[in-house]
N, C-alpha and C positions, 0 to 999 in steps of 0.2 A: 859402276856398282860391282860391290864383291860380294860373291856366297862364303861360303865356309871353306870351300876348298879351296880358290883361291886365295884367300886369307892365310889359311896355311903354308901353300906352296909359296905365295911370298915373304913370309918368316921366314920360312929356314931358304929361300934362294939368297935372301937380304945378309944371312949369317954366310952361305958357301957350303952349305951341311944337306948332307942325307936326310932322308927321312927317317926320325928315328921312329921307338916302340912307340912315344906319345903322340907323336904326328898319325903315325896309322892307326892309333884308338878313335882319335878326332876325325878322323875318314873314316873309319867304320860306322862311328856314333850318328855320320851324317847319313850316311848311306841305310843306318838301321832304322832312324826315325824318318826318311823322305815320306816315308806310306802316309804317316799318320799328319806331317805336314802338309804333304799333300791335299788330304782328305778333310782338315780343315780349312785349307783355302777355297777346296768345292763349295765348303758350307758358305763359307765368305761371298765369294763369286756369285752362288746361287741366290743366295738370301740377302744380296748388297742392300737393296733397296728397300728392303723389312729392317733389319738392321739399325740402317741409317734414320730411320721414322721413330724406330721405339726410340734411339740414343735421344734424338731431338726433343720428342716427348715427352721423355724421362725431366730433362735438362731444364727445357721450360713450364713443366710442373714443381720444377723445386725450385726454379728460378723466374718466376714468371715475371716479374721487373725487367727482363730482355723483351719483352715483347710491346711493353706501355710506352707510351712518347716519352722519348728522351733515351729509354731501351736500346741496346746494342745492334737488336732484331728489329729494332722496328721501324715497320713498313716492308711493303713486299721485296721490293729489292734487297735489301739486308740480308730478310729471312731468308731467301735464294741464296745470298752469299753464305752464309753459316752455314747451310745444310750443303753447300757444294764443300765448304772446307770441311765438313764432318766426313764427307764422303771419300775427300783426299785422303783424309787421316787413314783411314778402314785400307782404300788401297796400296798407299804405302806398305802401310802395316801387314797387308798382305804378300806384300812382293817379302819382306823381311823374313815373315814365316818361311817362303820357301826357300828364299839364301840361305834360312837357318845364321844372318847377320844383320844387322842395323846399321848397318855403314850405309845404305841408303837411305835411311832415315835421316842420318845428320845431314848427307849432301844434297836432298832433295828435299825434304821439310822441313828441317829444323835449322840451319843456314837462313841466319837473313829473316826468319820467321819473325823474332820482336821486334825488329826493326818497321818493319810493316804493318805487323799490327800497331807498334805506337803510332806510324805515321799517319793510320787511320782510326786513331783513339777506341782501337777494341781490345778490349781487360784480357788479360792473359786468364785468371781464372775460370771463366766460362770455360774457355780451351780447353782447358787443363780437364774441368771436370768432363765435356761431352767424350775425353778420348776412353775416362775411366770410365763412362755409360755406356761406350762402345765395345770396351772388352767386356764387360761386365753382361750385356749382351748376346756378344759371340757366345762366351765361357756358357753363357745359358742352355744355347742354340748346340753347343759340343754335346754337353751332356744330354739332352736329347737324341742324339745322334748313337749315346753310347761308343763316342772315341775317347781314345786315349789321347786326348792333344792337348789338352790346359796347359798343361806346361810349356807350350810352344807360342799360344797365345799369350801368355803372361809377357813376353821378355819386350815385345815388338812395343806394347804398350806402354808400359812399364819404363821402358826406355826413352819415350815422346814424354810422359807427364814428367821423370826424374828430369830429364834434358829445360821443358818452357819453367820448372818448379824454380829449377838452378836460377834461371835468366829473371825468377821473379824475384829474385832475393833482393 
């Protein structure tokens, strides 16, 4: 897993180059927003399990054919599994927030991700939408809070539904 600095420092080591003025803006930029990353990964952390209930809810009110026989969800076991994958998604998406990178997104979620789900006949769509229920969620749960972090939540997410949307084509 890389954060933002390393990321950086392997650019320019991979060139043989100093750090120039742009490299130290991106190190500063990371160093200036950690607070507010930070601070909504508490919310995250704190509130995993609230969270992960409303996205579900949300999901299977607007989808509620997941849960009828024949359903993706349905039967208990299932439902356990989706609400365990909703729950990866969140902390992935967390660890992201605080890299301030999604490079662990691709290598731990999204890697190998439809190959799995095709192997066990689960729609990509569902996915797709419970991750937008989950930001959609948090971003709630921020402004609540009264933080500045939307925009830190946006990218983590943002990057999982663009990434399974791509693989649904």
């Amino acid at each position: 897993m890389q954060d933002a600095i390393t990321t950086i420092l392997n650019r320019y080591d991979l060139t043989g180059k100093y750090l120039d003025k742009i490299a130290i803006e991106e190190l500063n930029n990371y160093f200036v927003t950690a607070s507010n990353r930070i601070k909504a990964t508490e919310i995250i952390n704190c509130k995993a399990a609230k969270i992960v209930k409303e996205a579900a809810t949300r999901l299977y009110e607007e989808q509620p054919e997941l849960l009828r026989p024949g359903g993706n969800s349905y039967t208990t076991r299932r439902y356990a599994a989706c609400l365990r994958d909703i729950e990866y998604y969140l902390r992935y998406a967390s660890y992201a927030i605080v890299a301030a990178n999604t490079n662990i997104l691709q290598e731990r979620v999204l890697d190998g991700l439809r190959d799995v789900y095709n192997s066990l006949s689960v729609p990509i769509a569902p996915t797709v939408r419970s991750i937008k229920l989950l930001q959609d969620v948090i971003e709630e749960e921020i402004k609540l809070q009264n933080i500045d972090a939307i925009k830190f939540i946006v990218e983590p997410f943002q990057y999982m539904i663009s990434s399974l949307s791509e693989q649904d084509l």
